[in-house]
Backbone as CSV, one residue per row, in Angstrom:
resi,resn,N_x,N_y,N_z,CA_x,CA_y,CA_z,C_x,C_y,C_z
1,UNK,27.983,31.050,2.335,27.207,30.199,1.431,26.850,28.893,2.141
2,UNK,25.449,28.662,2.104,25.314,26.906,2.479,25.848,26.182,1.815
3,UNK,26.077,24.932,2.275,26.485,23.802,1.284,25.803,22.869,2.118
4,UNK,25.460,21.446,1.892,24.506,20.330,2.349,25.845,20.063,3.872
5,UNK,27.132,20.174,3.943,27.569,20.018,4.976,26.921,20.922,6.197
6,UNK,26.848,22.617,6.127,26.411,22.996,6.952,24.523,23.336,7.299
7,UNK,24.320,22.322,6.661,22.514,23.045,6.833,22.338,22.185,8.008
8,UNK,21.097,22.820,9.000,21.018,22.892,10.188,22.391,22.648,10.945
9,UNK,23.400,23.570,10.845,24.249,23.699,11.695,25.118,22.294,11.692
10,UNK,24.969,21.464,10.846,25.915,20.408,10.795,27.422,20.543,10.952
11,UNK,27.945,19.525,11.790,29.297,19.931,11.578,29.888,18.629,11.017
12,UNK,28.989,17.751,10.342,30.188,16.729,9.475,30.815,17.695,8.802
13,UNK,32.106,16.833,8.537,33.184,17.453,7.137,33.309,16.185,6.301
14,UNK,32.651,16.240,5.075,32.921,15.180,3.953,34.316,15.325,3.465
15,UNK,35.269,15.210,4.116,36.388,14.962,3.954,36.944,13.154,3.430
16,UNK,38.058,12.969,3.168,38.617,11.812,2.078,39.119,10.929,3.745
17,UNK,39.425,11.060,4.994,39.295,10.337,6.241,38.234,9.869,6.121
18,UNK,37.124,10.664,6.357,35.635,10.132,6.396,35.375,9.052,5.773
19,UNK,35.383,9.008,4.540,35.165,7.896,3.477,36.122,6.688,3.382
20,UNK,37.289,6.619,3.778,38.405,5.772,3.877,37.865,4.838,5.058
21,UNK,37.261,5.294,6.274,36.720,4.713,7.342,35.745,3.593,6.671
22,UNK,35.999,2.502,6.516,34.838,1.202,6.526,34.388,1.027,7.737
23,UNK,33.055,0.530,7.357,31.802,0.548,8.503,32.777,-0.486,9.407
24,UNK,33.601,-1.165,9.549,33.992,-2.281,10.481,34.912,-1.174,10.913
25,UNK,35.662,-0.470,10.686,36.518,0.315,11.415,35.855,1.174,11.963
26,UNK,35.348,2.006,11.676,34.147,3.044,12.495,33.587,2.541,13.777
27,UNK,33.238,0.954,13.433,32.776,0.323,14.537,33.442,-0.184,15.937
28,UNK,34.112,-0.546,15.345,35.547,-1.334,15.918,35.457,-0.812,17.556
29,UNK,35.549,-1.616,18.699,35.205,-1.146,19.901,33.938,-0.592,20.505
30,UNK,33.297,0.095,19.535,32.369,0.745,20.057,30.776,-0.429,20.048
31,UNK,30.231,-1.073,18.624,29.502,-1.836,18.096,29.751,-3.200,18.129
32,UNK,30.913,-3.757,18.594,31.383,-4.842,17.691,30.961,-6.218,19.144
33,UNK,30.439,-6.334,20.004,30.485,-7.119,21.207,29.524,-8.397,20.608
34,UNK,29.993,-9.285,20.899,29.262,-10.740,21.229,28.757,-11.103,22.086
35,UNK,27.555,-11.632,22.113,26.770,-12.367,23.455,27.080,-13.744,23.136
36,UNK,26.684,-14.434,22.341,26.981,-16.068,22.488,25.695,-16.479,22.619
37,UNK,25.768,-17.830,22.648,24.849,-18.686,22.789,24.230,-18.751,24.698
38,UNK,23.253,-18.970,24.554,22.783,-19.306,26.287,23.320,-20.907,27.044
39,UNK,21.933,-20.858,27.751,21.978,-22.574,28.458,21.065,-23.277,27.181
40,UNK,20.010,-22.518,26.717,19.279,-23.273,25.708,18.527,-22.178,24.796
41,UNK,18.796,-23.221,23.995,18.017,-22.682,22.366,17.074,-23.262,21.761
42,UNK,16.190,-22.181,20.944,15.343,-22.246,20.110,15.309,-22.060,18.329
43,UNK,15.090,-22.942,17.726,15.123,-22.622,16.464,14.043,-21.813,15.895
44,UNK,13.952,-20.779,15.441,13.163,-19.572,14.917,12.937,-19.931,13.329
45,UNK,12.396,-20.060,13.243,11.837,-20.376,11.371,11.013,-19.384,10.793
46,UNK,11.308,-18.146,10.049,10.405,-16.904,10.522,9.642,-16.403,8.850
47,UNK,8.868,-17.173,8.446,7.793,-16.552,7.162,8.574,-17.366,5.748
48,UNK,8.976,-18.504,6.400,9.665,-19.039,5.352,8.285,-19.804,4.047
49,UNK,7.901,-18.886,3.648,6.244,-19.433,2.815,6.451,-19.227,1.151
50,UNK,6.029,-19.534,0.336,5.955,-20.071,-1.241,6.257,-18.411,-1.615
51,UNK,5.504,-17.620,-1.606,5.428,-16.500,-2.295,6.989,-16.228,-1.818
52,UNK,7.700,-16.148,-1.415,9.107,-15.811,-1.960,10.213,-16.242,-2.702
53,UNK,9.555,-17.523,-3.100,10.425,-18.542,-3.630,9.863,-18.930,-4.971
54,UNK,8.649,-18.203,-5.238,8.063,-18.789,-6.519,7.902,-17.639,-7.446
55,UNK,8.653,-17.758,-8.789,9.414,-16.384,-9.660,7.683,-15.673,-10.229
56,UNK,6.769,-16.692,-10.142,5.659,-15.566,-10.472,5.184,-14.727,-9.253
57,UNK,5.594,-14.545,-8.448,5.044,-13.899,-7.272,5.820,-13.058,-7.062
58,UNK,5.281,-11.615,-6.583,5.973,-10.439,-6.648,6.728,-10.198,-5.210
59,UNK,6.613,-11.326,-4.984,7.174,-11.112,-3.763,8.538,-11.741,-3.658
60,UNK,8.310,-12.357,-5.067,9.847,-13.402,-5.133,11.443,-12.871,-4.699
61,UNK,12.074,-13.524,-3.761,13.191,-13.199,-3.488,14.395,-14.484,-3.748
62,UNK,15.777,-14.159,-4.310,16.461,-15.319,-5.087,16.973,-15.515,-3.610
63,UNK,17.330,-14.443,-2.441,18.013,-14.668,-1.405,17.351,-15.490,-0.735
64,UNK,16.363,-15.499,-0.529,15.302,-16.344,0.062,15.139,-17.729,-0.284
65,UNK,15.500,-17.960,-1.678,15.403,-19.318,-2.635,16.624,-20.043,-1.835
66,UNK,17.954,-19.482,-1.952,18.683,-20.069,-1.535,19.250,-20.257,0.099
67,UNK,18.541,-19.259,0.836,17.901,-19.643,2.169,17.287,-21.295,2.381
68,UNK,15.935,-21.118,1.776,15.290,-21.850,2.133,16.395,-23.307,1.592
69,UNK,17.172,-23.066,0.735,17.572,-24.495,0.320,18.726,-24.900,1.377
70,UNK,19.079,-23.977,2.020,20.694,-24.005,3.226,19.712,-24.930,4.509
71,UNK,18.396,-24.990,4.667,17.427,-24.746,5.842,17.785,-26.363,6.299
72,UNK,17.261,-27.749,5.113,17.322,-28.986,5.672,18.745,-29.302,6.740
73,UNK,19.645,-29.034,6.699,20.504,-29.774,7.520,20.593,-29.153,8.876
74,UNK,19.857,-27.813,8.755,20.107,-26.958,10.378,18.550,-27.710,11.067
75,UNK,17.824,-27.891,10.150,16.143,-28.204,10.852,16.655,-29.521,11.213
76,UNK,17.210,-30.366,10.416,17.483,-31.770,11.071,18.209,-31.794,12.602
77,UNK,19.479,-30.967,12.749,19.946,-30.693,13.975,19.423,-30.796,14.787
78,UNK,18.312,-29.646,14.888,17.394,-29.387,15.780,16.779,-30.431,15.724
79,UNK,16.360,-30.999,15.124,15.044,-31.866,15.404,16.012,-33.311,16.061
80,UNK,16.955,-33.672,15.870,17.610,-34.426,16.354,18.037,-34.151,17.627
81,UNK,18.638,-33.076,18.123,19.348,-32.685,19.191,18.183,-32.186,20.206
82,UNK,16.531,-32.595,19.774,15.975,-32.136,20.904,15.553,-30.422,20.895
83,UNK,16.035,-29.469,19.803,16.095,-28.295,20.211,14.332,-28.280,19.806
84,UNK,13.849,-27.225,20.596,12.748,-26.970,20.131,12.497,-26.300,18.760
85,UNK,11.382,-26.294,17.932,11.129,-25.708,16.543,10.030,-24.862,16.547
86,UNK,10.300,-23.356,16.188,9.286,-22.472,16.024,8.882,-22.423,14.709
87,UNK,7.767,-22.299,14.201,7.688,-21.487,12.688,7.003,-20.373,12.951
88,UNK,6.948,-19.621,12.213,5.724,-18.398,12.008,5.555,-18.527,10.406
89,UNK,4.208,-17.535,10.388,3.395,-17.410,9.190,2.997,-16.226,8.737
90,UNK,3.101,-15.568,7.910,2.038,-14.370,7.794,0.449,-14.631,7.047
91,UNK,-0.656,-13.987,7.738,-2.102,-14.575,7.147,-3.106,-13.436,7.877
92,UNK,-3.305,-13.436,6.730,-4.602,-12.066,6.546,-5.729,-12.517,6.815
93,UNK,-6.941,-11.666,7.245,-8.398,-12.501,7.295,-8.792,-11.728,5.906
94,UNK,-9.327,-12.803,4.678,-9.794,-12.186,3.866,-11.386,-11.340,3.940
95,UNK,-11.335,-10.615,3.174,-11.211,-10.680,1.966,-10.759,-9.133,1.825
96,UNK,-10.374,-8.431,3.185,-10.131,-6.837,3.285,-8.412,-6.606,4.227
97,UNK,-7.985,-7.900,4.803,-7.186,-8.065,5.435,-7.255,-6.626,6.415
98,UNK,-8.243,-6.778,7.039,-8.412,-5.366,7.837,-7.102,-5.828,8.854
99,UNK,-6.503,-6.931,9.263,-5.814,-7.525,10.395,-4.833,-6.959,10.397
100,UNK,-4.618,-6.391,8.567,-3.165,-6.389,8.671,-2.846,-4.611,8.889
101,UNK,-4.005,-3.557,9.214,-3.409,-2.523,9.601,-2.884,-1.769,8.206
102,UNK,-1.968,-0.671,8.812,-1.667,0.150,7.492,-0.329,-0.956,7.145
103,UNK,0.158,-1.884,7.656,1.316,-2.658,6.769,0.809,-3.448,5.625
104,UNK,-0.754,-3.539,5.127,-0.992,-3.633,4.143,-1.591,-2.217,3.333
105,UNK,-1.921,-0.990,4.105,-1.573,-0.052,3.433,-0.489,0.391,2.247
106,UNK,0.795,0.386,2.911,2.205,0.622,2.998,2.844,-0.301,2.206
107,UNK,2.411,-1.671,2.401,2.992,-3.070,1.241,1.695,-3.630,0.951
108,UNK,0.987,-3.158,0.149,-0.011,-3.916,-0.440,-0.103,-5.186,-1.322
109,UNK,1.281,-5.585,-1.476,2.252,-6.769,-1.550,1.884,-7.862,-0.890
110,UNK,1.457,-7.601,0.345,1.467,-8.284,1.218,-0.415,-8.813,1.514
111,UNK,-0.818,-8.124,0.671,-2.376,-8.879,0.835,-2.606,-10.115,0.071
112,UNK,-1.563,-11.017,-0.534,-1.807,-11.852,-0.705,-1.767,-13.188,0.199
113,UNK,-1.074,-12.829,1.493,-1.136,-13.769,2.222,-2.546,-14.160,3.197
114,UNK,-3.411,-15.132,2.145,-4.615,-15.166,3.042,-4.930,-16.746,2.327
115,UNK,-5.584,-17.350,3.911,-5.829,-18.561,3.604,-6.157,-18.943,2.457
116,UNK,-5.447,-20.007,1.429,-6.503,-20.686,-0.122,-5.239,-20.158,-0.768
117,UNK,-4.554,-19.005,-0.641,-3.362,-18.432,-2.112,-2.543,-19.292,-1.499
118,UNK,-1.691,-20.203,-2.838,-0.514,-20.580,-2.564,0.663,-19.801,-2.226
119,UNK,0.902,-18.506,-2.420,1.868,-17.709,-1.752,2.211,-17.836,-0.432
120,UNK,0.875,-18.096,0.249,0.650,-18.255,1.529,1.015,-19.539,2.641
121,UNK,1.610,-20.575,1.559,1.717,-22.028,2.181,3.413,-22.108,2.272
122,UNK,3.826,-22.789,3.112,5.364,-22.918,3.707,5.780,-23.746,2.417
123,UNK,7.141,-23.406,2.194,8.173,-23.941,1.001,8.117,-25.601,1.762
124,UNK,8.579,-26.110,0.520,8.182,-27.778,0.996,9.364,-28.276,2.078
125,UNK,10.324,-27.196,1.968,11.961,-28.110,2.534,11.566,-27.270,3.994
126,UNK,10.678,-26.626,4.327,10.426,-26.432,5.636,9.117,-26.823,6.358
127,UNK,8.035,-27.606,5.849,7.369,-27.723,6.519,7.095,-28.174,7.782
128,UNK,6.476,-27.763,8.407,6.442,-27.655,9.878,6.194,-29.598,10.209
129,UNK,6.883,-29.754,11.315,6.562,-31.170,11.771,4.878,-31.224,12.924
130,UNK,3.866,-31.894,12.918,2.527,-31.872,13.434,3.129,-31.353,14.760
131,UNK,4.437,-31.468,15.649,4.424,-31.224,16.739,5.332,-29.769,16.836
132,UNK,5.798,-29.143,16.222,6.356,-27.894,15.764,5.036,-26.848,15.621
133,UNK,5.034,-25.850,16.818,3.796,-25.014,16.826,3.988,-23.687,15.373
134,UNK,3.455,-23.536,15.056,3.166,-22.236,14.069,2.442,-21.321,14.679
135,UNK,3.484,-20.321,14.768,2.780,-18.755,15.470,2.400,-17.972,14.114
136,UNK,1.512,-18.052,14.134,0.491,-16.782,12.816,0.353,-15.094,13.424
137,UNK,1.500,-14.439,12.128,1.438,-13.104,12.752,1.015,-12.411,12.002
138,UNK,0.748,-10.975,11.373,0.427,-9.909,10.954,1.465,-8.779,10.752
139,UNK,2.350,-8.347,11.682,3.504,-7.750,11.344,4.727,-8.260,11.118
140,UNK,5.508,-7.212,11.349,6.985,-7.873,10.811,8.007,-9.057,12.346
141,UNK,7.755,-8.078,13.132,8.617,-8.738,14.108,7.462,-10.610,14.240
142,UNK,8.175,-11.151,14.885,7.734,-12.836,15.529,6.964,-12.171,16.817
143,UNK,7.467,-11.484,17.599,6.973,-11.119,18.562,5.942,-10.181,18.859
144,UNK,5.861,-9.143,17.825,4.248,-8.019,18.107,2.878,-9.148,17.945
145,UNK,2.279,-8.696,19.014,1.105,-9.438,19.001,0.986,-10.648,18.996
146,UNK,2.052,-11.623,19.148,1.529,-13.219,19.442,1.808,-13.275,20.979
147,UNK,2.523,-14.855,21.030,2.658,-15.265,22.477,4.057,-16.240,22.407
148,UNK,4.540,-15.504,21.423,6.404,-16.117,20.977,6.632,-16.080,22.445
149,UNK,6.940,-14.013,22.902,7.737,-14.453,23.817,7.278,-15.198,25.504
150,UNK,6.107,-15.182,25.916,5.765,-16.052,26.932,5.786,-17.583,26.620
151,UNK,5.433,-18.232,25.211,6.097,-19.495,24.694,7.419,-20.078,25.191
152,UNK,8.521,-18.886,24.919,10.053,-19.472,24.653,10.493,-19.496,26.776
153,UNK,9.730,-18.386,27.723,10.033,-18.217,28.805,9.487,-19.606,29.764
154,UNK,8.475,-19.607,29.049,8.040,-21.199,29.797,8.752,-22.497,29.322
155,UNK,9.111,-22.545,28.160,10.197,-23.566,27.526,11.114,-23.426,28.201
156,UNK,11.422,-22.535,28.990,13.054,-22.136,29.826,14.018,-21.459,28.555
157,UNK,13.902,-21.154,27.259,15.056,-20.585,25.801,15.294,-19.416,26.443
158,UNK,17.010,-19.234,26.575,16.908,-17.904,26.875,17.881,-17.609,25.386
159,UNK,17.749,-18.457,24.315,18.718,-17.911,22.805,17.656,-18.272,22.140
160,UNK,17.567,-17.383,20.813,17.211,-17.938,19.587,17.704,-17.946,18.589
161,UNK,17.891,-19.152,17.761,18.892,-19.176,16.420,17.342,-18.717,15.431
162,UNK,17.889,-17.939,14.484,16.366,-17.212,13.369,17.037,-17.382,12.663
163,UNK,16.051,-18.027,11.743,15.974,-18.009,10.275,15.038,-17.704,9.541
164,UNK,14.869,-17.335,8.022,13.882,-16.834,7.811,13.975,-16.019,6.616
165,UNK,12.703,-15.194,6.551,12.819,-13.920,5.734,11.878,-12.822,5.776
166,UNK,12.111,-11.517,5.243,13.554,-11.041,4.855,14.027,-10.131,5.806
167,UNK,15.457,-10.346,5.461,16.712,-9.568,6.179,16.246,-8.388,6.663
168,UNK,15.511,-7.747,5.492,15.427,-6.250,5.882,14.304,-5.887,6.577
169,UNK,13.561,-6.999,6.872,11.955,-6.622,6.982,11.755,-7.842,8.681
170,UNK,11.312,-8.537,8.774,10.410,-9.589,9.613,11.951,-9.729,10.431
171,UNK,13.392,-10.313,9.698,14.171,-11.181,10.475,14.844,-9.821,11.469
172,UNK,14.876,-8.346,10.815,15.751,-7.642,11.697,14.486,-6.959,13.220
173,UNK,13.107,-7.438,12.378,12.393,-6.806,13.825,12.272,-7.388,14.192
174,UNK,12.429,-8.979,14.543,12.577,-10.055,15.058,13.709,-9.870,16.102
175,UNK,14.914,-9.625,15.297,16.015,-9.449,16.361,15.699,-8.494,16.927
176,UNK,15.197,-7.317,16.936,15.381,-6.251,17.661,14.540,-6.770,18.592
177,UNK,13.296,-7.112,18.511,12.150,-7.058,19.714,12.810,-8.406,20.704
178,UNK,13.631,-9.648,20.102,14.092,-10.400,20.476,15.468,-10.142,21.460
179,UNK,15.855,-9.148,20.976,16.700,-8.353,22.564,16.147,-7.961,23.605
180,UNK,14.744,-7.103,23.122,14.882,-6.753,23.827,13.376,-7.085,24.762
181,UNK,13.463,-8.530,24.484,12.830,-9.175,25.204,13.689,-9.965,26.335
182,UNK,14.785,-10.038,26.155,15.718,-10.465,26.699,15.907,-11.836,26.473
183,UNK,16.389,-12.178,25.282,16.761,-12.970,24.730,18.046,-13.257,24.165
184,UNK,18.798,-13.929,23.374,20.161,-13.948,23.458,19.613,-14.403,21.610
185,UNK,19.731,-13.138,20.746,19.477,-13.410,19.035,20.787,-14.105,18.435
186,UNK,20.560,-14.999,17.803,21.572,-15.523,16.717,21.021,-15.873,15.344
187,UNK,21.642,-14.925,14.655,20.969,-15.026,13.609,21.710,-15.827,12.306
188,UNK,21.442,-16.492,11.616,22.466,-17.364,10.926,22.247,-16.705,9.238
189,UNK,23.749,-16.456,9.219,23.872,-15.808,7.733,22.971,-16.388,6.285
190,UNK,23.636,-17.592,6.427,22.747,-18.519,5.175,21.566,-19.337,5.158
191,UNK,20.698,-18.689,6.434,19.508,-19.150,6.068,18.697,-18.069,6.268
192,UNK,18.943,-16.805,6.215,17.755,-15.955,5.720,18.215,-15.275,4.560
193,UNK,17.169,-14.636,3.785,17.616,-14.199,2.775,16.217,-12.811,2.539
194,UNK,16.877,-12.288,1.182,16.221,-10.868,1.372,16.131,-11.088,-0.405
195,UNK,15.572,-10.281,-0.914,15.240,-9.848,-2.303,16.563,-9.275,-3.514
196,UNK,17.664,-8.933,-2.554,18.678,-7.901,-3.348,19.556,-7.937,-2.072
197,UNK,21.042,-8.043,-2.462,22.009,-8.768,-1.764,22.543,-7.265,-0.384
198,UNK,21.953,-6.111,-1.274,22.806,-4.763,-0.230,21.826,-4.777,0.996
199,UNK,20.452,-4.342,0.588,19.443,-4.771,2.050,19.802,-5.777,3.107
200,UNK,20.259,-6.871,2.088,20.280,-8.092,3.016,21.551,-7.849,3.765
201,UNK,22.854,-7.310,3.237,23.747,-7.021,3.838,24.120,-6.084,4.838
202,UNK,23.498,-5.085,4.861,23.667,-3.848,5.344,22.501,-4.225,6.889
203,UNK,21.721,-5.095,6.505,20.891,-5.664,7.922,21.200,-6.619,8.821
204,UNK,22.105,-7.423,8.155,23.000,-8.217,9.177,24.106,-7.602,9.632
205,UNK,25.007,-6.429,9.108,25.597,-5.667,9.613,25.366,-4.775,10.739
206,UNK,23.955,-4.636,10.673,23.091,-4.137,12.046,22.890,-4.921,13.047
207,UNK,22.554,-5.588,12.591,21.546,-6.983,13.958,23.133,-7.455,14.457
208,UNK,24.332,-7.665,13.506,25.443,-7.952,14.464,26.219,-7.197,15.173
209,UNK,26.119,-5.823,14.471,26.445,-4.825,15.503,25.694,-4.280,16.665
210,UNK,24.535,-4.429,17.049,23.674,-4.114,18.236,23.015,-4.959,18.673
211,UNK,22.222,-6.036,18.024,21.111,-6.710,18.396,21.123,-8.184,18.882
212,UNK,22.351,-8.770,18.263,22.491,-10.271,18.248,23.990,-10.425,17.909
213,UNK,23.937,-11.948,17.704,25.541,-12.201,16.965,24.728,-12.738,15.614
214,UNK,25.422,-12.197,14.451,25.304,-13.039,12.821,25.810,-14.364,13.261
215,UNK,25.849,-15.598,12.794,26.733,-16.591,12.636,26.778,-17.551,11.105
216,UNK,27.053,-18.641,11.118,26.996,-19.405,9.814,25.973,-21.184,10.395
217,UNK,25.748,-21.430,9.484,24.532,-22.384,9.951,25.713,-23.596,10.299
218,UNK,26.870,-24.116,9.890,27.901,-24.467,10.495,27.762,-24.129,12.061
219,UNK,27.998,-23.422,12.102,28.628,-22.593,14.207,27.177,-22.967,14.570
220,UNK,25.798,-22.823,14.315,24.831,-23.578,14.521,24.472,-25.073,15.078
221,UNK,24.987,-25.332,13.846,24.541,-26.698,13.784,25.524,-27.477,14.841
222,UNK,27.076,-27.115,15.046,27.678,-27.721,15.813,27.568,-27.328,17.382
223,UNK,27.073,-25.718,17.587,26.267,-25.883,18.945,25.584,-26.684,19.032
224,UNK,24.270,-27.055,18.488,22.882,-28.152,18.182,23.288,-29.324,19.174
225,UNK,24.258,-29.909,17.887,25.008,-31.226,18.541,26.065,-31.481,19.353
226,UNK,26.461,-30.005,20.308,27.383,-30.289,20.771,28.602,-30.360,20.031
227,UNK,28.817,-29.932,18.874,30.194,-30.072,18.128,31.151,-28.901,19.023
């Protein structure tokens, strides 16, 4: 008789071991390595814009609300300690957002980000400083299609601290393409945020098991300044 254990020749056994195993034990040795911080860092600020923070917009995320509110004391760091400041944006060319490919197919959610909608404008506790460049992207990662990563190589950054949103979407293809650009990802727990707390969790559980180190905007901020 089949059962869902053996179809295509599977040999899991849903056995009561199996399930007792938490993802940190499973991992343990194999996933679990730290890179650290570099010689220098960059602060990553990644789609931090109104439509996630504003409850009529369907894009609203509460993780994101309270992101963006963790954001003032890590942006001050930086901006004090000299670190450089990235933002990004997402922005459509209206009025067909042909720019944005099938990811406005796929999230048609996402055609509201086009010059004139307030969805589209940065939350007030992050706005960009006149000398803080804004990279305007179209997909999820910071890096498809701009000039992030030849930006951060001429700055000399070989880390980036990201913040941003969301977890599950922009900040984890961020980290990924951000490895493996050869970069050193740090991603800080309480300043990105996601829509619903398991996405958001289950994606920093990734990005710290392969891609980057998670940290807390604390361990941040006291790299920044030298703490």
């Amino acid at each position: 008789m089949t059962t869902p254990d053996t179809i295509q020749g599977s040999s899991f056994q849903n056995d009561s071991s199996h399930e007792e195993n938490s993802a940190q034990e499973n991992y343990r040795g194999v996933w679990d390595g730290r890179i650290g911080f570099g010689r220098k860092a960059a602060l990553l600020v990644v789609d931090f814009m109104q439509g996630y923070v504003l409850k009529e917009s369907p894009l609203y995320a509460p993780g994101v609300v309270e992101a963006v509110a963790n954001m003032p004391p890590l942006l001050d760091a930086a901006r004090q300690s000299g670190t450089p400041v990235i933002h990004t944006n997402i922005l459509y060319h209206a009025p067909d957002q042909i720019d944005g490919g099938i990811w406005v197919k796929k999230s048609p959610v996402m055609r509201a980000m086009v010059a004139g909608n307030p969805f589209a404008e940065f939350c007030t506790e992050v706005v960009p400083h006149s000398t803080e460049p804004v990279i305007t992207k179209q997909y999820a990662s910071a890096f498809f299609g701009t000039s992030l990563a030849s930006m951060l190589v001429a700055m000399g950054v070989d880390t980036i601290i990201v913040t941003g949103c969301s977890t599950s979407g922009c900040i984890r293809a961020t980290a990924v393409d951000g490895l493996q650009y050869g970069f050193r990802v740090m991603v800080v727990r309480d300043c990105v945020g996601d829509r619903h707390p398991d996405p958001h969790e289950a994606n920093l559980f990734d990005i710290d098991s392969k891609y980057g180190d998670v940290i807390d905007r604390q361990a941040a901020i006291d790299h920044l300044l030298g703490g």
